[in-house]
N, CA, C and O atoms as a Maestro MAE file, in Angstrom:
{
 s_m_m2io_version
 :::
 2.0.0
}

f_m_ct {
 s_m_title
 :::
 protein
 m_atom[320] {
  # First column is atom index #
  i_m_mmod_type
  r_m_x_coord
  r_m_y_coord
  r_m_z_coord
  i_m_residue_number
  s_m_chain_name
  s_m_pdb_residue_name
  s_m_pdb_atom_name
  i_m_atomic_number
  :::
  1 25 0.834 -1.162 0.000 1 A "UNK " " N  " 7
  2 3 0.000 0.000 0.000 1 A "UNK " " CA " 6
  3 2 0.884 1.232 0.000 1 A "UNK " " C  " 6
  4 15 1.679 1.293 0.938 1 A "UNK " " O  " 8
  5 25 0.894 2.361 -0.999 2 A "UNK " " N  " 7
  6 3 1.432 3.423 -0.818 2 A "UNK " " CA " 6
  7 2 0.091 4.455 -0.076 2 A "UNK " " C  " 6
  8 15 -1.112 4.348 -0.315 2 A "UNK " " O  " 8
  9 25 0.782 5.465 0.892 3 A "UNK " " N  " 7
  10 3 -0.062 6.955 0.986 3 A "UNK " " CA " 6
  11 2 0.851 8.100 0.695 3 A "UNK " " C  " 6
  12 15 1.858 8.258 1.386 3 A "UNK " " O  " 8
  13 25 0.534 8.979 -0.374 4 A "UNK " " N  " 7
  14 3 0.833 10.040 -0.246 4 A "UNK " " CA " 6
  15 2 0.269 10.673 0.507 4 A "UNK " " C  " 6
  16 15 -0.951 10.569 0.629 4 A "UNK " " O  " 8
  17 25 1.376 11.944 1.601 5 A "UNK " " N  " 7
  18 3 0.326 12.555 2.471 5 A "UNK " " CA " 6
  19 2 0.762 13.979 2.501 5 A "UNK " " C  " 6
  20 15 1.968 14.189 2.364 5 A "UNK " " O  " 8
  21 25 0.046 14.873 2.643 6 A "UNK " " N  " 7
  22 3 0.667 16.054 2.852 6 A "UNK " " CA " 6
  23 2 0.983 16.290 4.155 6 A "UNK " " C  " 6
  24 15 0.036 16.169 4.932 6 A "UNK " " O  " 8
  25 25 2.049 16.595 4.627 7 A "UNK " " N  " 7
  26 3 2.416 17.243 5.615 7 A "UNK " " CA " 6
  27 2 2.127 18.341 6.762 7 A "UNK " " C  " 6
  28 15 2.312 18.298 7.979 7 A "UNK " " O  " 8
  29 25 1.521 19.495 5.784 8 A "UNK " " N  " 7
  30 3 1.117 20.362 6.442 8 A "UNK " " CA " 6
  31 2 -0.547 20.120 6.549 8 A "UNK " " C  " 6
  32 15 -1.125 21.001 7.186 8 A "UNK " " O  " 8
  33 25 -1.219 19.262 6.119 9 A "UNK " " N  " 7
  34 3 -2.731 18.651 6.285 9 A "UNK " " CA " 6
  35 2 -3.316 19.173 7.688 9 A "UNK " " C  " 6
  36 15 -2.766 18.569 8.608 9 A "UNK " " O  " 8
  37 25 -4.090 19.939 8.052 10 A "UNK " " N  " 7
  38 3 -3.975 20.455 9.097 10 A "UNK " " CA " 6
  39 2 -5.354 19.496 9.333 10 A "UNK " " C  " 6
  40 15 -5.779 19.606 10.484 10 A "UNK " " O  " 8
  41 25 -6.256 18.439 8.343 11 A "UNK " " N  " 7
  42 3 -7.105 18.111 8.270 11 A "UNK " " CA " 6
  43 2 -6.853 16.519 9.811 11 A "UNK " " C  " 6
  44 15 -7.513 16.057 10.741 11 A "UNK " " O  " 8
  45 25 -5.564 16.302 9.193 12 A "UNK " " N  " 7
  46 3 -5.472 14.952 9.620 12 A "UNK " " CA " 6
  47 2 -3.939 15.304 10.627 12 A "UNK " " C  " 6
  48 15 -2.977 15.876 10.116 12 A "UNK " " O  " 8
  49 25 -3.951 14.868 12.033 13 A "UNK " " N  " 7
  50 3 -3.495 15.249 13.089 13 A "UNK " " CA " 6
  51 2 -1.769 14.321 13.060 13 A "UNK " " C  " 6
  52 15 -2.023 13.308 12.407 13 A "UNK " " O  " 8
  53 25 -0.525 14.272 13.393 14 A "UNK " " N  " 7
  54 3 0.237 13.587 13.718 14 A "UNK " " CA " 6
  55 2 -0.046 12.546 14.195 14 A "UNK " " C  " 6
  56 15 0.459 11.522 13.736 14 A "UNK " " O  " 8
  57 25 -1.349 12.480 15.747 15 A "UNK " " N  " 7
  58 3 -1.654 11.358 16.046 15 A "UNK " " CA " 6
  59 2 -2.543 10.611 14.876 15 A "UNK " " C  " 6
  60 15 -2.223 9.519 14.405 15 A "UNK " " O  " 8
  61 25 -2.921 10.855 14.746 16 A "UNK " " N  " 7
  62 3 -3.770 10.130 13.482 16 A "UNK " " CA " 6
  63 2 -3.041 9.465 12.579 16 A "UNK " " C  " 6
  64 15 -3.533 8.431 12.128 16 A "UNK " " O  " 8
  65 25 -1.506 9.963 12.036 17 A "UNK " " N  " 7
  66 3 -0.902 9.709 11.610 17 A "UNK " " CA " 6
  67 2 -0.245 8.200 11.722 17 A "UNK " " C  " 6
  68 15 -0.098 7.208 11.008 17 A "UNK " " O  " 8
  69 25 0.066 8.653 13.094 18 A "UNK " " N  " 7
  70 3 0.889 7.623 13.866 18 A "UNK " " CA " 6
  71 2 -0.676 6.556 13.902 18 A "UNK " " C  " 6
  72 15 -0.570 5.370 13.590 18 A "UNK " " O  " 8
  73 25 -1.536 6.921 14.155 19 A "UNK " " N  " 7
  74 3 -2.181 5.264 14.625 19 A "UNK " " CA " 6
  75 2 -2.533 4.680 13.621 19 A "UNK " " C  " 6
  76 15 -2.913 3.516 13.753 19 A "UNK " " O  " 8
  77 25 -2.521 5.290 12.301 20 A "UNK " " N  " 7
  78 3 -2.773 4.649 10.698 20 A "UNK " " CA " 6
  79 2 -1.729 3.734 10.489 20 A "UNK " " C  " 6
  80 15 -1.883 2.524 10.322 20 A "UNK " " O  " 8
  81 25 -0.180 4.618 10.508 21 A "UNK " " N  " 7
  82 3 0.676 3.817 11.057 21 A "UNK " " CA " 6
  83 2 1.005 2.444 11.665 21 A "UNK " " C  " 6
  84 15 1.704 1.530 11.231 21 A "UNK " " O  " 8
  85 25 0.354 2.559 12.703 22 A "UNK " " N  " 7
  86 3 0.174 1.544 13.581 22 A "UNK " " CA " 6
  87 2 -0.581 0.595 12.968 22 A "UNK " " C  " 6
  88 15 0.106 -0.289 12.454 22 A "UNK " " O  " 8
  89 25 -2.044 0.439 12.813 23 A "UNK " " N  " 7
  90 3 -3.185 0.073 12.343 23 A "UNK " " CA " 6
  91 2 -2.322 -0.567 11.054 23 A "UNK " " C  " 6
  92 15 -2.595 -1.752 11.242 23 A "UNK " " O  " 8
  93 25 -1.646 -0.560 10.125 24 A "UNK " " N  " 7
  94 3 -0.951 -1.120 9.062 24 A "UNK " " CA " 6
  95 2 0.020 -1.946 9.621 24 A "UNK " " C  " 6
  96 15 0.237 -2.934 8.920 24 A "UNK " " O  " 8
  97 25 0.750 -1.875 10.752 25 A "UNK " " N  " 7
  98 3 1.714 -2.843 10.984 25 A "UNK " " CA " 6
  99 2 1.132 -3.941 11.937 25 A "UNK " " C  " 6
  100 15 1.514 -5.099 12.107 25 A "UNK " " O  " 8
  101 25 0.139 -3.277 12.488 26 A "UNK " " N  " 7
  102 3 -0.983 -4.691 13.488 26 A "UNK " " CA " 6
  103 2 -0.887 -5.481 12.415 26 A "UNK " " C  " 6
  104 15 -0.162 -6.476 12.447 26 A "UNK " " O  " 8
  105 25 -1.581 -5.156 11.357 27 A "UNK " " N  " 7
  106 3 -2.557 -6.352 10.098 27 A "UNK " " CA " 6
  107 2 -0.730 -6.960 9.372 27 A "UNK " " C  " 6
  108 15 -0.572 -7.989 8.715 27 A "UNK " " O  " 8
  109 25 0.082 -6.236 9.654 28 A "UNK " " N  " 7
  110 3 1.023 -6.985 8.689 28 A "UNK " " CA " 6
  111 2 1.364 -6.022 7.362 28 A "UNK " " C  " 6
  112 15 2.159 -5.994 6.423 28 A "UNK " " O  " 8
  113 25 0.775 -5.616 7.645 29 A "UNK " " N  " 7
  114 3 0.415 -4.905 5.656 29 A "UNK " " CA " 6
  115 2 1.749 -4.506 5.011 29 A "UNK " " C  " 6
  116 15 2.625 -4.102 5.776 29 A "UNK " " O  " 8
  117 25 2.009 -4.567 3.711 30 A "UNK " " N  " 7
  118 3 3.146 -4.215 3.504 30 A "UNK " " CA " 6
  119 2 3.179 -2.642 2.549 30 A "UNK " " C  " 6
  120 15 2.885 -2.494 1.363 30 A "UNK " " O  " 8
  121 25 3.617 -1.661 3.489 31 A "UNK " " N  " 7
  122 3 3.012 0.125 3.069 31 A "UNK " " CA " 6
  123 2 4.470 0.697 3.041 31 A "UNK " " C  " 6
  124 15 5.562 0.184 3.285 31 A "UNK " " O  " 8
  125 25 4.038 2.081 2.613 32 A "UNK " " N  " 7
  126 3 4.884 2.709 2.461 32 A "UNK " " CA " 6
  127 2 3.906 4.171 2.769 32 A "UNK " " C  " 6
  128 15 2.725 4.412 2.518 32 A "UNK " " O  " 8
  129 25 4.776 4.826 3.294 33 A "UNK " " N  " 7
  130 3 3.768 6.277 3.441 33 A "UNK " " CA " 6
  131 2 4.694 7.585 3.363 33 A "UNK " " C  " 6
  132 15 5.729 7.362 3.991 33 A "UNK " " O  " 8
  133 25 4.680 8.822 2.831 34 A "UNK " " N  " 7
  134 3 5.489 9.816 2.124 34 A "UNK " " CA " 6
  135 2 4.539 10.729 2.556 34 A "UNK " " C  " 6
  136 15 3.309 10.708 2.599 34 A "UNK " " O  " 8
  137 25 5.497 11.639 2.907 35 A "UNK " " N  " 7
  138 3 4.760 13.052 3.220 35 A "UNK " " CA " 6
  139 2 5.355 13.612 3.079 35 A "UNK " " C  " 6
  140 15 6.508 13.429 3.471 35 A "UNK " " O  " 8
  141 25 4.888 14.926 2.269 36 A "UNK " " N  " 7
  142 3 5.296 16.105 1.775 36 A "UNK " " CA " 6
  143 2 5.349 17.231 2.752 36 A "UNK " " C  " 6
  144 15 4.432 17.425 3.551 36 A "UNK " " O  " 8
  145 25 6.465 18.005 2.690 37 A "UNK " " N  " 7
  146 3 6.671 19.029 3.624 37 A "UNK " " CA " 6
  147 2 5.927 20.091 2.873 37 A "UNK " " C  " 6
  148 15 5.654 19.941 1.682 37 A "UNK " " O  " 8
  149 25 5.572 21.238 3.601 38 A "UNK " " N  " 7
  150 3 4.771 22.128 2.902 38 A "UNK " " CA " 6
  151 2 3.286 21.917 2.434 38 A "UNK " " C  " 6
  152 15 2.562 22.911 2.504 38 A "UNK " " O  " 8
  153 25 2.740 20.742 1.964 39 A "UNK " " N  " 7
  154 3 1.696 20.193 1.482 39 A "UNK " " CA " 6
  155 2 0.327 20.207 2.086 39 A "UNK " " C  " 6
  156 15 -0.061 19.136 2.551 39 A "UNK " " O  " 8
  157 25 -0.370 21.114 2.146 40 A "UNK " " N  " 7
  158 3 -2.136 20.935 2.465 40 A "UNK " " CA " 6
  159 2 -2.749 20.107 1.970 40 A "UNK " " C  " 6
  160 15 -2.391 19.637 0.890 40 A "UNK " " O  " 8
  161 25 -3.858 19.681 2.615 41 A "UNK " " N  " 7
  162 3 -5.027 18.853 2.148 41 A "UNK " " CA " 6
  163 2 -5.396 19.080 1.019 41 A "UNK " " C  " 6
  164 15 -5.830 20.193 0.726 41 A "UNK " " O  " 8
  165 25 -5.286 17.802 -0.128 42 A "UNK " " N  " 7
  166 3 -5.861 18.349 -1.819 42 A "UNK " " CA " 6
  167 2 -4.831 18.514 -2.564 42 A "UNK " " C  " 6
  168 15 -4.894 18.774 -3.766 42 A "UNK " " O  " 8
  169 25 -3.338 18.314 -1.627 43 A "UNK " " N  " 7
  170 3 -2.291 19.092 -2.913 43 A "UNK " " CA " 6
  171 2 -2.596 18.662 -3.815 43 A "UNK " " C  " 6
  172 15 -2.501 19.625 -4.575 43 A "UNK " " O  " 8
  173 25 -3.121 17.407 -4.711 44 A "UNK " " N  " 7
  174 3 -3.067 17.010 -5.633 44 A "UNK " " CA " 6
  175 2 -3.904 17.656 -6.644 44 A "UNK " " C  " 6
  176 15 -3.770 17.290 -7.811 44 A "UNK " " O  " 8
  177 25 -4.806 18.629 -6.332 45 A "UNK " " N  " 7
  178 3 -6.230 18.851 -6.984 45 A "UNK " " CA " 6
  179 2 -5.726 20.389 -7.072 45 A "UNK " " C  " 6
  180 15 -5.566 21.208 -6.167 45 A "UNK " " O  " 8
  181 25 -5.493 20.524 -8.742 46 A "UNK " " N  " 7
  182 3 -5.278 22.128 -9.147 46 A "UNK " " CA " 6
  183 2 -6.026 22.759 -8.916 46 A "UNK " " C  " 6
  184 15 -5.649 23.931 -8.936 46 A "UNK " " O  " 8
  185 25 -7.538 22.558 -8.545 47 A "UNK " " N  " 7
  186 3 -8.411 23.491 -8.473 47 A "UNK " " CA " 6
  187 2 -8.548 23.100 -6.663 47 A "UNK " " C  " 6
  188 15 -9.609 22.682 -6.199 47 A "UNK " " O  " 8
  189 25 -8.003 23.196 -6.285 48 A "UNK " " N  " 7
  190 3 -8.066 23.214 -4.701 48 A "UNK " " CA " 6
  191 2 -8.311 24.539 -4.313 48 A "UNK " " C  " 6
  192 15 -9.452 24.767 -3.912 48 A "UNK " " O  " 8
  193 25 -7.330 25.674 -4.341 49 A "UNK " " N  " 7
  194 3 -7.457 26.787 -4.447 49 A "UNK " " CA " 6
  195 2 -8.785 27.659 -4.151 49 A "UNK " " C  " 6
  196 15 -9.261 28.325 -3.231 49 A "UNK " " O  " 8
  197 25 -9.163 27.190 -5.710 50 A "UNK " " N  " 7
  198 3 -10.644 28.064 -5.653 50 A "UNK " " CA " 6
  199 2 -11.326 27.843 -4.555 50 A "UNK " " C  " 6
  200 15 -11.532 28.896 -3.952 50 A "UNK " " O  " 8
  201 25 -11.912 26.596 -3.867 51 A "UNK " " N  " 7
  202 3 -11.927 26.481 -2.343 51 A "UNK " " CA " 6
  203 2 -12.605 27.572 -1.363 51 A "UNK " " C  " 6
  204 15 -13.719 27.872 -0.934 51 A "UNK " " O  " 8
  205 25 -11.409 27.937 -1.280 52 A "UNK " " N  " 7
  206 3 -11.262 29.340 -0.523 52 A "UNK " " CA " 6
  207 2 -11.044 28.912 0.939 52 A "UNK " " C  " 6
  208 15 -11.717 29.553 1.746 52 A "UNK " " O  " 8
  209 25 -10.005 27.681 1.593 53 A "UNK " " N  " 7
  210 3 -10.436 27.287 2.457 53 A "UNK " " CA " 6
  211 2 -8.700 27.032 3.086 53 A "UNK " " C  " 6
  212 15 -7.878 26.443 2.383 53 A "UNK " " O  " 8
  213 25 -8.417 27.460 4.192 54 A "UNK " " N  " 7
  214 3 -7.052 27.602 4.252 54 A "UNK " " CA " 6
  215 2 -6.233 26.208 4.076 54 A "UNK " " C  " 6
  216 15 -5.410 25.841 3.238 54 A "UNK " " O  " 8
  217 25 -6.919 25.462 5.445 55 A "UNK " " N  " 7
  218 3 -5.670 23.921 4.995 55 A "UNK " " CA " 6
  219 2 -6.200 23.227 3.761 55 A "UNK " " C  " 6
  220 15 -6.312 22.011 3.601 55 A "UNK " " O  " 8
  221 25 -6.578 24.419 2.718 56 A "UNK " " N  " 7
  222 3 -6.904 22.847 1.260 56 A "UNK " " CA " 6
  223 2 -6.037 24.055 0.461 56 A "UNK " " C  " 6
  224 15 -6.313 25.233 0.686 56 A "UNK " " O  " 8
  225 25 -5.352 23.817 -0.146 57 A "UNK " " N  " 7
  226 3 -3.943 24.062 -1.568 57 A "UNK " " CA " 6
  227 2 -3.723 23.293 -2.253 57 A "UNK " " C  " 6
  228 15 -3.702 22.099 -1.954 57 A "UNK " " O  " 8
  229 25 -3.449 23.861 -3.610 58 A "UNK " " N  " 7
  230 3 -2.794 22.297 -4.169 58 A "UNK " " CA " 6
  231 2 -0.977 22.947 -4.435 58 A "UNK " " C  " 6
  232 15 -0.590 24.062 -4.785 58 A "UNK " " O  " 8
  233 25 -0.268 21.792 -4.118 59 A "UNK " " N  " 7
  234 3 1.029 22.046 -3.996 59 A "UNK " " CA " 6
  235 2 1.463 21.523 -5.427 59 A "UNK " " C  " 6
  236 15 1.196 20.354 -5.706 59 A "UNK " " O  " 8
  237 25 2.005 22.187 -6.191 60 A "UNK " " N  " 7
  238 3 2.549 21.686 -7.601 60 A "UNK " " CA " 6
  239 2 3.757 20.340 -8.083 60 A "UNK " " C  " 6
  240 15 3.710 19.343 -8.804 60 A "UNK " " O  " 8
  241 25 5.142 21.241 -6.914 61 A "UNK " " N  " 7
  242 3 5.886 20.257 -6.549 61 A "UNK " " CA " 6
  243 2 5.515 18.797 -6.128 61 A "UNK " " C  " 6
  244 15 6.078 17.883 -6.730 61 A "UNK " " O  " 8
  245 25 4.625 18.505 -5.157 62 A "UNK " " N  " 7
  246 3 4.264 17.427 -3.683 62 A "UNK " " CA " 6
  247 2 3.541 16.716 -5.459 62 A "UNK " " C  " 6
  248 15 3.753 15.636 -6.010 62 A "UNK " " O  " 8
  249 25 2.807 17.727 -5.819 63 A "UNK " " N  " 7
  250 3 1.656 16.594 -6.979 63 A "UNK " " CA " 6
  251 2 2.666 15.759 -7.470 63 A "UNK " " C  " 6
  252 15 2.836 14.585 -7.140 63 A "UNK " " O  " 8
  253 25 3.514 16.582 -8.490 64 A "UNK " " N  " 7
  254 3 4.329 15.705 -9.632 64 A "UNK " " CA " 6
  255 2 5.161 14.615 -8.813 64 A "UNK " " C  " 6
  256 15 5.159 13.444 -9.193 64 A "UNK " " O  " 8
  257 25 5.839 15.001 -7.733 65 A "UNK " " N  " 7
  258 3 6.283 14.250 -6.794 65 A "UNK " " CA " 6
  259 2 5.727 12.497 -6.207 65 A "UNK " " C  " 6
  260 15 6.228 11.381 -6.069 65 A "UNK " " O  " 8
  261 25 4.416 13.168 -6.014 66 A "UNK " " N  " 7
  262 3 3.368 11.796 -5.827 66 A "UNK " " CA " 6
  263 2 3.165 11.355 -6.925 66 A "UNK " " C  " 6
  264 15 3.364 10.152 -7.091 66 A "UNK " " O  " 8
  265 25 2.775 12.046 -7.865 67 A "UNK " " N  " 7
  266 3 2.286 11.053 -9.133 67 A "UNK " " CA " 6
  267 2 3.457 9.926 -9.547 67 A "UNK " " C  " 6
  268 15 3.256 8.721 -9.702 67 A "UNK " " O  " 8
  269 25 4.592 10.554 -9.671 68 A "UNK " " N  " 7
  270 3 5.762 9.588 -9.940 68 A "UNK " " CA " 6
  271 2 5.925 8.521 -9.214 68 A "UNK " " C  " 6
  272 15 6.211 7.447 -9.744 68 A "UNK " " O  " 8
  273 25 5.739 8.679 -7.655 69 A "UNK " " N  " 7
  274 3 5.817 7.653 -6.611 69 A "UNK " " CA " 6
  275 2 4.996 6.858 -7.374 69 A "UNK " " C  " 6
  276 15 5.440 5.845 -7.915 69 A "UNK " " O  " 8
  277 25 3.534 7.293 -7.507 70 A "UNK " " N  " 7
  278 3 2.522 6.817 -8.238 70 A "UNK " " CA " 6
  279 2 2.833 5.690 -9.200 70 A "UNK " " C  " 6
  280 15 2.907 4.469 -9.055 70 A "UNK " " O  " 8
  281 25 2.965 6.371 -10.061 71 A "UNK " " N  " 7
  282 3 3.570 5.739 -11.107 71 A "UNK " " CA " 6
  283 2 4.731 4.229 -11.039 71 A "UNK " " C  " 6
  284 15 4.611 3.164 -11.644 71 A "UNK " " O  " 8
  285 25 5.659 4.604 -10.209 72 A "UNK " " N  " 7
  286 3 6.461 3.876 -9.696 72 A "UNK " " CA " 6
  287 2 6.403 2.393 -9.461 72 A "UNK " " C  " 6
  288 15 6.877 1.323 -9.841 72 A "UNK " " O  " 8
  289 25 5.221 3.148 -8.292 73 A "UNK " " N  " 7
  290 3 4.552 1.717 -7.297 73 A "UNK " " CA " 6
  291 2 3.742 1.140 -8.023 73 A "UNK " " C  " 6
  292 15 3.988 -0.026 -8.333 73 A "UNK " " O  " 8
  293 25 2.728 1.682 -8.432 74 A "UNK " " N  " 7
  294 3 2.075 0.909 -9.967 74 A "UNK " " CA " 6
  295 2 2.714 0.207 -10.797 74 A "UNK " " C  " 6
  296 15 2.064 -0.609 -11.451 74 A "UNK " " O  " 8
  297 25 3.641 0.278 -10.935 75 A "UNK " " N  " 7
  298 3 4.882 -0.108 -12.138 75 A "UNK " " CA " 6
  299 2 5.597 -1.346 -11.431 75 A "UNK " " C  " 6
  300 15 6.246 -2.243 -11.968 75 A "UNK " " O  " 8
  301 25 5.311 -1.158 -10.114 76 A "UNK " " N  " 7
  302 3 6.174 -2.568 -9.148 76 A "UNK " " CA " 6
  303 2 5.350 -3.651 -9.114 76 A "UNK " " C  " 6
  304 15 5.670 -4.827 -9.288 76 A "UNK " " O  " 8
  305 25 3.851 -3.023 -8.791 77 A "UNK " " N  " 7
  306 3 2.510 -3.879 -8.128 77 A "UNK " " CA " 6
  307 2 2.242 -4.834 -9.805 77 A "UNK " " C  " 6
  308 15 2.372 -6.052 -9.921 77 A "UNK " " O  " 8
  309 25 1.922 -4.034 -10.736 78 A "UNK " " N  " 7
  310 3 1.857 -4.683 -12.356 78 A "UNK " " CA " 6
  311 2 2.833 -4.979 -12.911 78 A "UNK " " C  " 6
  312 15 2.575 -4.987 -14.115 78 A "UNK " " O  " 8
  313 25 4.388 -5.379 -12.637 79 A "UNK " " N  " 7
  314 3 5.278 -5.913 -13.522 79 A "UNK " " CA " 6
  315 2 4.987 -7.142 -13.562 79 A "UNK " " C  " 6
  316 15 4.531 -7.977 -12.781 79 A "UNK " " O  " 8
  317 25 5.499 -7.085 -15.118 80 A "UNK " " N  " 7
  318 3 5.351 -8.433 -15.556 80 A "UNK " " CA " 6
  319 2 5.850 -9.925 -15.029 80 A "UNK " " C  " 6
  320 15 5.542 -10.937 -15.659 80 A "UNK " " O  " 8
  :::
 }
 m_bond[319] {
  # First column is bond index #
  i_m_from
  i_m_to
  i_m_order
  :::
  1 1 2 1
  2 2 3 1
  3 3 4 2
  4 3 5 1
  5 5 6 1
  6 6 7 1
  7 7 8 2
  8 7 9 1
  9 9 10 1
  10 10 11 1
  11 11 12 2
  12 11 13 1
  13 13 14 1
  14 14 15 1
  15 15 16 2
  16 15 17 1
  17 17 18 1
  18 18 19 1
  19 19 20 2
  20 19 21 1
  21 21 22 1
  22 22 23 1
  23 23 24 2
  24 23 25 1
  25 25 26 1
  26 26 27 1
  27 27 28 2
  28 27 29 1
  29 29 30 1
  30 30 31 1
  31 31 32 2
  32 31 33 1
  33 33 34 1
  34 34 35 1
  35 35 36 2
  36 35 37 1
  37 37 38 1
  38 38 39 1
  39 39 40 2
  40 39 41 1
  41 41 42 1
  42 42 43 1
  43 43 44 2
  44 43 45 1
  45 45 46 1
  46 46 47 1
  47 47 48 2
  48 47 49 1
  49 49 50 1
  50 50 51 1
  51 51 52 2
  52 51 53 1
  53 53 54 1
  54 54 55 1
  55 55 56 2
  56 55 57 1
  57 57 58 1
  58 58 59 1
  59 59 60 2
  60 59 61 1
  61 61 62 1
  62 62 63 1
  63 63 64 2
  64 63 65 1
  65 65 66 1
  66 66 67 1
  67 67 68 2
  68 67 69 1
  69 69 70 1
  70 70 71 1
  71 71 72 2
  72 71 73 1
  73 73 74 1
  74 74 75 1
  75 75 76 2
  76 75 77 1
  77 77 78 1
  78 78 79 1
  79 79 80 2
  80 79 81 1
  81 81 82 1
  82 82 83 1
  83 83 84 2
  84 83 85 1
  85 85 86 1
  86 86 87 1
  87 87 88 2
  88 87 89 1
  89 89 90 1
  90 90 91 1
  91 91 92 2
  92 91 93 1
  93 93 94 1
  94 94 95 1
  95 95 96 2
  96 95 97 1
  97 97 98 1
  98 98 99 1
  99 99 100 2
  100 99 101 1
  101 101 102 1
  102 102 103 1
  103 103 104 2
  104 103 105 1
  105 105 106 1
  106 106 107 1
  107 107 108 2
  108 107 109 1
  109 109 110 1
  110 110 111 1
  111 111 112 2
  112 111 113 1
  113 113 114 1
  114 114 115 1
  115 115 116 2
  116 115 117 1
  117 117 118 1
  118 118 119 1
  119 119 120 2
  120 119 121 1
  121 121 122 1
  122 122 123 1
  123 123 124 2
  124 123 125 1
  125 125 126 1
  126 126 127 1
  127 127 128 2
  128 127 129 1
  129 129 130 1
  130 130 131 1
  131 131 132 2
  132 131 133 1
  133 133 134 1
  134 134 135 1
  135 135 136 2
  136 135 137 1
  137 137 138 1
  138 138 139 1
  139 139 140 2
  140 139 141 1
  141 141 142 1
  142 142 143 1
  143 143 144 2
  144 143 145 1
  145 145 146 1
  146 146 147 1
  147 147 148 2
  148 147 149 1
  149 149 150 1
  150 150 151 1
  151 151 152 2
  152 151 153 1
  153 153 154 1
  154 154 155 1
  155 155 156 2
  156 155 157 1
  157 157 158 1
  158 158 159 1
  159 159 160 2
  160 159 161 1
  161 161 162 1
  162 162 163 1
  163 163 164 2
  164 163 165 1
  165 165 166 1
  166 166 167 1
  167 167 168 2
  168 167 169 1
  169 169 170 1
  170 170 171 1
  171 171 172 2
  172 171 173 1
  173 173 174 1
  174 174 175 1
  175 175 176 2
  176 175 177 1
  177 177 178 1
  178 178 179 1
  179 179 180 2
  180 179 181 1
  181 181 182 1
  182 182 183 1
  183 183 184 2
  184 183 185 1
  185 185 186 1
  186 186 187 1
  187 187 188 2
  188 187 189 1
  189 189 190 1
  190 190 191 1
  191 191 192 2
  192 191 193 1
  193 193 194 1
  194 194 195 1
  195 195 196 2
  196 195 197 1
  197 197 198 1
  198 198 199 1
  199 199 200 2
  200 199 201 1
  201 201 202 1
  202 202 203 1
  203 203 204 2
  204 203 205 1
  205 205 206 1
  206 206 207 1
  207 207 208 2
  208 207 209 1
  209 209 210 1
  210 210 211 1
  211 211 212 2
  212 211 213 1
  213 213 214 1
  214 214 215 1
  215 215 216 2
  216 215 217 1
  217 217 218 1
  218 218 219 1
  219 219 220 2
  220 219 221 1
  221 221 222 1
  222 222 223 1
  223 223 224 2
  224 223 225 1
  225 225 226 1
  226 226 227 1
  227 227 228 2
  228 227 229 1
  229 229 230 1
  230 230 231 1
  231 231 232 2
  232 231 233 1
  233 233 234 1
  234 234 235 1
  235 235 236 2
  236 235 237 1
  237 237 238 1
  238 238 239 1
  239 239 240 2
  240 239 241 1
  241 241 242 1
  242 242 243 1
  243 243 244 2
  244 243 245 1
  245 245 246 1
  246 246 247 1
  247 247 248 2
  248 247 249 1
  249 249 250 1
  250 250 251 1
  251 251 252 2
  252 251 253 1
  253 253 254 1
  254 254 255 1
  255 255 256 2
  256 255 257 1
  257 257 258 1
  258 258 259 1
  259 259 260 2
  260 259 261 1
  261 261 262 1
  262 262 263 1
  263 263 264 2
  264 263 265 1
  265 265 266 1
  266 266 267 1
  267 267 268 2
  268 267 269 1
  269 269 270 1
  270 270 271 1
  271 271 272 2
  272 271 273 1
  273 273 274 1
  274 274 275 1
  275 275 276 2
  276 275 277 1
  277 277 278 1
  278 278 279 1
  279 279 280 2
  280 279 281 1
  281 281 282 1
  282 282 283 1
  283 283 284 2
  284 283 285 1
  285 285 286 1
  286 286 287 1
  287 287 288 2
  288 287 289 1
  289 289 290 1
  290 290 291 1
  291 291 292 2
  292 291 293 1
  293 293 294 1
  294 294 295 1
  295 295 296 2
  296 295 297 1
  297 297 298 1
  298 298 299 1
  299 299 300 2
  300 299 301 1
  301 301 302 1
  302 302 303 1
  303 303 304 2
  304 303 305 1
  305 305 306 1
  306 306 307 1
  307 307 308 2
  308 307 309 1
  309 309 310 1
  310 310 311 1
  311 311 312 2
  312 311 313 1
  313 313 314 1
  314 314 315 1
  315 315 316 2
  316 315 317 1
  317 317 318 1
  318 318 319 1
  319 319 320 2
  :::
 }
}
């Protein structure tokens, strides 16, 4: 399981963080989780912005950043 996460997410708390965290290594699961420094809730969504809502931005960098991870891990999970 990958999560991209934003960092600065003011939506979703450190603890929260940590017990998702947790909650993945109870079950075994095999994750990976990345967080972007700078990054609000939505970075991914160009039209975040319009919004008008402080912790939602979309971060340009964090996007292309994730998508590649994206891409990546997709590329690991479907090889041939």
């Amino acid at each position: 399981m990958l999560a991209a996460h934003g960092a600065a997410d003011g939506f979703v708390s450190p603890e929260k963080v940590a017990a998702f965290q947790k909650s993945l290594d109870a079950i075994n699961a095999d994750w990976e989780f990345v967080a972007y420094s700078g990054a609000r809730h939505a970075f991914t969504n160009p039209n975040a912005d319009e919004y008008g809502i402080e912790m939602v931005a979309y971060n340009a960098k964090a996007d292309q950043r994730s998508w590649a991870l994206m891409q990546d891990f997709l590329n690991e999970v479907f090889a041939d």
